[in-house]
C-alpha positions in Angstrom: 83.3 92.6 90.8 85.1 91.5 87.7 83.2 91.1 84.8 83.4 89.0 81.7 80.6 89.9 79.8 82.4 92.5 78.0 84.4 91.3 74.7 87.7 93.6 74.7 89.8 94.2 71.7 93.2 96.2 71.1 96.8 95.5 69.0 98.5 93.3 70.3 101.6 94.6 68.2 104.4 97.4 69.0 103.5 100.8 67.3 104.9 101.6 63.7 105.3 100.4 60.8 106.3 96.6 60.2 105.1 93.8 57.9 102.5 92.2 60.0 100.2 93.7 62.4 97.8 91.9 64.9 94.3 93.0 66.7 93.3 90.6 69.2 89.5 90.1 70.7 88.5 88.1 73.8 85.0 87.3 75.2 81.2 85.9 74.2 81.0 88.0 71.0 84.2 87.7 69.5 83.7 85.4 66.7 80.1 87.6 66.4 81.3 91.4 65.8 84.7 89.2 63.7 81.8 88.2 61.4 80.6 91.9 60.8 83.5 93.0 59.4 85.4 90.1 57.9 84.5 89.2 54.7 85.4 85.3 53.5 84.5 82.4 55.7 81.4 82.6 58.0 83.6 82.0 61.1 81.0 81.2 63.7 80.7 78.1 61.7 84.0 77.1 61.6 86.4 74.6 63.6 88.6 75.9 66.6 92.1 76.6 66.2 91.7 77.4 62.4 93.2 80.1 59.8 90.8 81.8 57.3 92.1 84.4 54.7 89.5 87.3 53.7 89.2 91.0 53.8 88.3 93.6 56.0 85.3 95.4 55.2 83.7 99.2 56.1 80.7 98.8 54.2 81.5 98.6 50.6 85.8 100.0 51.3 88.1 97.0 51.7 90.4 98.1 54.4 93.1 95.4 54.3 93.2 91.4 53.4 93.9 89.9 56.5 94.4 86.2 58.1 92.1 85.7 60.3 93.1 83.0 63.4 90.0 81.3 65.7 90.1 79.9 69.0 87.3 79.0 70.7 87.0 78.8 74.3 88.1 77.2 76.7 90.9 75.8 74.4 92.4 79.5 74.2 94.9 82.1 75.9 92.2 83.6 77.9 89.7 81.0 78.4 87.0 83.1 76.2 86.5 82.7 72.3 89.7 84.4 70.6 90.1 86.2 67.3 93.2 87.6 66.1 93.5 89.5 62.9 96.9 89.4 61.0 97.0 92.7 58.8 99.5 94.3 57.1 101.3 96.1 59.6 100.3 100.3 58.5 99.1 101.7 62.0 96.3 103.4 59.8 95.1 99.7 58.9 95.9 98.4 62.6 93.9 101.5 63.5 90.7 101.2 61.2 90.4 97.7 62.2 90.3 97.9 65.8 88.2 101.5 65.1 85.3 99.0 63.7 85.8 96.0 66.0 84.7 98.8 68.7 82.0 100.2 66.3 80.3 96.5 66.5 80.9 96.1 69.9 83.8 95.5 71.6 85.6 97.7 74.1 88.8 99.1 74.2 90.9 96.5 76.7 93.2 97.9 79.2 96.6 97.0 79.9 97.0 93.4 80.6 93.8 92.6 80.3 94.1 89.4 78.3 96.4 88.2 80.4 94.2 88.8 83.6 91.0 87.1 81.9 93.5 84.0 81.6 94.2 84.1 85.0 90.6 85.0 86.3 89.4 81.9 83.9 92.0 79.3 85.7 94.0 79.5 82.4 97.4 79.8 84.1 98.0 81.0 88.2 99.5 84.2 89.1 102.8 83.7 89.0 103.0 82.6 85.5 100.5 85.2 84.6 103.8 87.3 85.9 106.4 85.4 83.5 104.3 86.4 80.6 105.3 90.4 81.3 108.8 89.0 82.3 109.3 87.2 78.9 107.9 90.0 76.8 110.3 92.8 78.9 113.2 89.8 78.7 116.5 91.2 77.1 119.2 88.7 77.6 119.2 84.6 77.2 119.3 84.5 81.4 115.8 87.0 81.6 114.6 84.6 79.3 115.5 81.4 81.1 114.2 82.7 84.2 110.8 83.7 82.7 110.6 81.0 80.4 110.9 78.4 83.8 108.1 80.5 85.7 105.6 80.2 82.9 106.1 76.9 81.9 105.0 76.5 85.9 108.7 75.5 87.7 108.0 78.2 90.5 104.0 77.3 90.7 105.1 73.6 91.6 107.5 74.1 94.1 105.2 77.0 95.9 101.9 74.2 95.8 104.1 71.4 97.2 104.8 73.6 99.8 101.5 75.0 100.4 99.3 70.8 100.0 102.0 69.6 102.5 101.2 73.0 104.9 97.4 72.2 103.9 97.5 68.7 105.4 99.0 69.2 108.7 96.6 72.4 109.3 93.7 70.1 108.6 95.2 67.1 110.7 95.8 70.0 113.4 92.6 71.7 113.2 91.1 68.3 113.6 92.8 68.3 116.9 91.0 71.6 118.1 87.6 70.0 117.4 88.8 66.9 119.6 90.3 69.0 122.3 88.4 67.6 125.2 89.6 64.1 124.4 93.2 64.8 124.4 93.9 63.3 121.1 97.0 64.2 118.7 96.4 63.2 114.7 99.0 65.8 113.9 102.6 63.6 114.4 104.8 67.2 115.7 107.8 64.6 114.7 107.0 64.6 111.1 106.0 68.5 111.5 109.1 69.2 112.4 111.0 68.0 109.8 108.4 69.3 107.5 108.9 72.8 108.8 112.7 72.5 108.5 112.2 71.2 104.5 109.7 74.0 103.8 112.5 76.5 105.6 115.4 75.5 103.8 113.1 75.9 100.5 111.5 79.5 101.2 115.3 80.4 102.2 116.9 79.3 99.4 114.0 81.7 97.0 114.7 84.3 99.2 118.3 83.8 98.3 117.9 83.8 95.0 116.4 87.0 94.6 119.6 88.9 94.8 120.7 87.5 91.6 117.2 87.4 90.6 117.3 91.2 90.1 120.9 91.1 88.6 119.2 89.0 85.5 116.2 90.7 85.4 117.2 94.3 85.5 120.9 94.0 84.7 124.2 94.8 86.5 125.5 98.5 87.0 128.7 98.9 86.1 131.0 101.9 87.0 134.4 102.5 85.3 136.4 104.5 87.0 140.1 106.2 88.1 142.1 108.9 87.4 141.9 111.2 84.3 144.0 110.0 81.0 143.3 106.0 82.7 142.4 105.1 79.5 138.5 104.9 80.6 136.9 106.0 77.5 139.7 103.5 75.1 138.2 100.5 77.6 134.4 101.3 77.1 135.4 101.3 73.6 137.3 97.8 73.8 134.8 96.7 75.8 131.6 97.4 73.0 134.1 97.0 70.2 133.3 100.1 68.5 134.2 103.8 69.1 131.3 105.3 71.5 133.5 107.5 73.9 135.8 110.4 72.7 139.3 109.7 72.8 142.3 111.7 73.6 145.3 112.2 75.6 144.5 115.4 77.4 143.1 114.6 80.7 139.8 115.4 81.7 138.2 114.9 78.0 135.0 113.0 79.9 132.9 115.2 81.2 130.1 113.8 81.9 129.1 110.0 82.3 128.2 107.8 79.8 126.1 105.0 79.9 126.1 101.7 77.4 124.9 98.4 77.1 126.8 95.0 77.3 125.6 91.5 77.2 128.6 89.1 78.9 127.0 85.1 78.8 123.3 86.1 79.0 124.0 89.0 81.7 123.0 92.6 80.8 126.0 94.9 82.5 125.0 98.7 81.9 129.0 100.2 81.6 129.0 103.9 82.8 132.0 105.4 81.4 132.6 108.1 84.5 134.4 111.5 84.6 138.0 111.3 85.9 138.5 111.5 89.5 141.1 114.3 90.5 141.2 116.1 93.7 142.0 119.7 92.9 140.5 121.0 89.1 139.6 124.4 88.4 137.4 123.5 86.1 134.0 124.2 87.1 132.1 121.7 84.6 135.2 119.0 85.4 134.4 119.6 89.5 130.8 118.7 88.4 131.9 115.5 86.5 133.9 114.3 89.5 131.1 114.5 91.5 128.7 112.8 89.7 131.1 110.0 89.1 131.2 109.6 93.3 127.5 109.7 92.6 127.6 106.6 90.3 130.5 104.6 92.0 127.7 105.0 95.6 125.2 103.6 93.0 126.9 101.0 91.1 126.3 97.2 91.6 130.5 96.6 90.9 133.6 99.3 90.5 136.2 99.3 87.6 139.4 100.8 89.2 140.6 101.7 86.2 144.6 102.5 86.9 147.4 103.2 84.5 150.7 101.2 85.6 152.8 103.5 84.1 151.7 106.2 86.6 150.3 104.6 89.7 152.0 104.4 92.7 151.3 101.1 95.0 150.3 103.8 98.3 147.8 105.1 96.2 146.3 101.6 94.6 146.4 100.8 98.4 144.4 103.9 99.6 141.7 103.4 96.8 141.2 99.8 98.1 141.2 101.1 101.5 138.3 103.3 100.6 136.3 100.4 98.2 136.6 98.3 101.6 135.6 100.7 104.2 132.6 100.9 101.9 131.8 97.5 101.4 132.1 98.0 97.6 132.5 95.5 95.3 135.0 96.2 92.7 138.0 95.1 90.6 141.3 96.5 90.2 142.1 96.8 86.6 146.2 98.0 85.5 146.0 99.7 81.9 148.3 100.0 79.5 150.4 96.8 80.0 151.9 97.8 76.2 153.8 100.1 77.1 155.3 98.5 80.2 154.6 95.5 82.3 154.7 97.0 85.7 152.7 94.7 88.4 151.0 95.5 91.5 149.9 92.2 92.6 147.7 88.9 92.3 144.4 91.1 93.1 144.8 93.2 90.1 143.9 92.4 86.5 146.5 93.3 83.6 145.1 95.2 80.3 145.6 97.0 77.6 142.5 98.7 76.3 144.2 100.3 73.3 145.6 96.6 71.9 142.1 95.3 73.2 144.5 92.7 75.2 143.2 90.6 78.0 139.4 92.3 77.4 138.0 88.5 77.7 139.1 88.0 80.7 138.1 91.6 82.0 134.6 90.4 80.7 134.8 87.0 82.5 135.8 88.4 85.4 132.9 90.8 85.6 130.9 87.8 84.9 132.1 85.3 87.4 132.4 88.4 90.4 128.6 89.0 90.0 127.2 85.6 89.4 129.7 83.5 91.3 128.3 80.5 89.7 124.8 81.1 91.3 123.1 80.6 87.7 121.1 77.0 87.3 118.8 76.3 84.2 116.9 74.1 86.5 116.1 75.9 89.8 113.9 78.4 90.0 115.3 82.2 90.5 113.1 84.8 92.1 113.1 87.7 89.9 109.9 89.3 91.2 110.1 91.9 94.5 106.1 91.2 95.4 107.2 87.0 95.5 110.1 87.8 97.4 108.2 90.0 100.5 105.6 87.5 100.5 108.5 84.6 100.9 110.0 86.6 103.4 106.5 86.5 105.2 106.3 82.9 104.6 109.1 82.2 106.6 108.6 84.2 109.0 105.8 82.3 109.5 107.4 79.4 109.5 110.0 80.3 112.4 106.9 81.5 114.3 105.4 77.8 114.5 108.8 76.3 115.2 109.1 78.8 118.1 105.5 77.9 119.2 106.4 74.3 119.4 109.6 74.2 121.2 107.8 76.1 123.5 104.8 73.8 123.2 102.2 76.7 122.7 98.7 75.6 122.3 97.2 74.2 119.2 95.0 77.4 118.4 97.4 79.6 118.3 99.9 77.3 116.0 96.9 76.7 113.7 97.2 80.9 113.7 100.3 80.8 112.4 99.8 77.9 110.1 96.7 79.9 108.3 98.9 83.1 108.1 102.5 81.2 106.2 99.3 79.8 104.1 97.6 83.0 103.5 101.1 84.3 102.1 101.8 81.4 99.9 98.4 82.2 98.4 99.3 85.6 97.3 102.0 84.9 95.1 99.9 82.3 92.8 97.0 84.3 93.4 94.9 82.1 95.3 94.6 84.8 97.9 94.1 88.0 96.5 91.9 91.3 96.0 90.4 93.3 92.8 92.8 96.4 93.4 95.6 94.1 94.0 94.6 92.2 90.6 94.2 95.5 88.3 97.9 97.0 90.0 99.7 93.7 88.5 98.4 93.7 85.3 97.9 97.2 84.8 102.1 97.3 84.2 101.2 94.7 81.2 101.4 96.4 77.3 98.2 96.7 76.0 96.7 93.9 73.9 98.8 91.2 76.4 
């Protein structure tokens, strides 16, 4: 069993060296073991959510002057009484702190252990326990959004209207069991069937949205590639505005792949500059490039076909989108080097020229719109988490289970079976049904001192 008699302390900021550092306790002697070692206000006398200044004391040494912040519980993150300490931000000082917070009592906490006190003490429900590692991990406006909507309870709401309207007809139909020998129906199957039809479309459209719920959470893969001298390396460059890829006219400079960052509207897209693709080399090291570009192309959420105009023939552009298609690849076909001639190949294509940076925006847009296709709303909720979306795919399979056991007018029993197992699912992702192991595996990917 859980317990919450210990009081846990860690720092709750990144390691190094900054101008602020925090360590954070939680439980029944917080405030207590604060009191040993913090010199200034007694703060076991003092009002909740209030800010003392003082030192940090070993005895006689001052270790730091420190803010000191109080929250006494419930009215706190966790539930439990609260102290953070606001050092200056030397890991020696974060460390010498937190060294005598444990020297007067409190234990180390492990990872996500905060959070999971907040959840155990009805603080927040699992799902926005979840958002709180999402927001932290968040690296672009849309990972925010989505995290930001989860712990401010968007996804919680929607998931306990379905579950109080499922909660009512199982009661209604359980009723029914109890009465079976009088051939009485409180449950109206009229009404339960439009109900399973609402909850349907719902769990369908979350399940939906889990696609581009993993697009904004762990960004889009990107592969650039084409022929050697396409002008790969100049469009990662145009595309990041600054030099990152070596440059030159002799074909075959890439080697090797490289990978960078780009953030297009809120969207992370990871660009993998690739080696050229040739069929014959006798370059040993080049063959190995080529290779592991097919690698990353197999890999890559979308394809840059980067082509030159100058030197492409339309058999070949057609071959290369032959092969994309067969393969059920999504991909754009990008004509370079527009500045030196304006050679076209069709409506499907997009014109460039990644030495004069021309028509980059609309290279960028056009990433943009082929991945997210308008999907993105600040008002619904987006499914960003792979345990919510197995247990939604459960829920509905639930749900097409009791449809199927009506139409074919099964008995009550084994309906209510069904009814307790979509339920059951719905549970798990707010937590309402879960175990100890499953608990600690959640929050044990949580920093420490969260």
């Amino acid at each position: 069993m859980y317990s919450f008699n210990e009081t846990i302390a860690a720092i709750a900021t990144p390691p190094g060296e900054g101008a602020i550092g925090i360590i954070r306790l939680s439980g029944k002697d917080a405030i207590s073991i604060a009191d040993k070692i913090f010199s200034g206000k007694k703060l076991s006398e003092q009002k909740s959510h209030t800010i003392h200044f003082g030192k940090i004391t070993d005895g006689k040494d001052v270790i730091d002057e420190v803010v000191v912040s109080l929250y006494k519980g419930p009215k706190s993150y966790t539930g439990e009484d609260v102290i953070e300490i606001s050092c200056h931000g030397s890991q020696y000082v974060l460390e010498k702190v937190l060294a005598l917070c444990l020297q007067n009592g409190a234990n180390v906490a492990k990872a996500g252990e905060f959070t999971q006190r907040a959840f155990l003490n009805n603080k927040m429900d699992l799902t926005q326990a979840e958002a709180v590692a999402d927001l932290i991990a968040s690296q672009s406006s849309s990972a925010h959004n989505a995290a930001i909507h989860n712990l401010r309870g968007g996804f919680s709401d929607e998931l306990k209207d379905l579950r109080e309207q499922l909660i009512q007809f199982s009661a209604l139909l359980e009723l029914e069991l109890d009465f079976s020998e009088e051939d009485v129906e409180f449950a109206d199957r009229t009404r339960f069937y439009e109900l399973i039809a609402v909850l349907t479309d719902t769990t369908q459209r979350l399940i939906d949205s889990f696609s581009l719920g993993n697009v904004i959470k762990k960004g889009v893969s990107v592969a650039i590639v084409g022929k050697p001298n396409a002008g790969k390396s100049t469009l990662l460059n145009a595309l990041l505005n600054e030099d990152r890829a070596i440059v030159s006219d002799i074909a075959g400079t890439t080697r090797d792949s490289i990978e960078e960052v780009l953030n297009i509207n809120g969207i992370l897209f990871r660009l993998i500059d690739t080696a050229g693709i040739r069929e014959h080399t006798s370059d040993i090291v080049e063959t190995m490039g080529v290779q592991r570009s097919r690698d990353i192309m197999k890999r890559a959420d979308i394809i840059v076909y980067l082509f030159d105009v100058n030197e492409e023939s339309a058999n070949d552009l057609q071959k290369q989108k032959d092969v994309f298609e067969q393969e059920g690849a999504k991909y754009l076909l990008v004509g370079n080097k527009t500045d030196i001639t304006n050679s076209r190949f069709g409506d499907d294509v997009l014109y460039i020229s990644a030495k004069s940076k021309e028509n980059i925006q609309d290279l960028k847009q056009a990433l943009y719109d082929n991945v997210i296709e308008g999907k993105i709303s600040t008002e619904g909720t987006i499914v960003t988490n792979a345990r919510h979306h197995a247990s939604l795919q459960e829920v509905n399979k639930s749900l097409k289970d009791i449809k199927t056991g009506m139409d074919n007018n099964i008995s009550g029993d084994l309906i209510a079976l069904d009814l307790r197992r979509c339920l059951h699912y719905l549970g798990e992702i707010t937590g309402q049904v879960t175990t100890e192991d499953k608990l600690d595996y959640i929050f044990s990917k949580f920093c420490i001192g969260k």
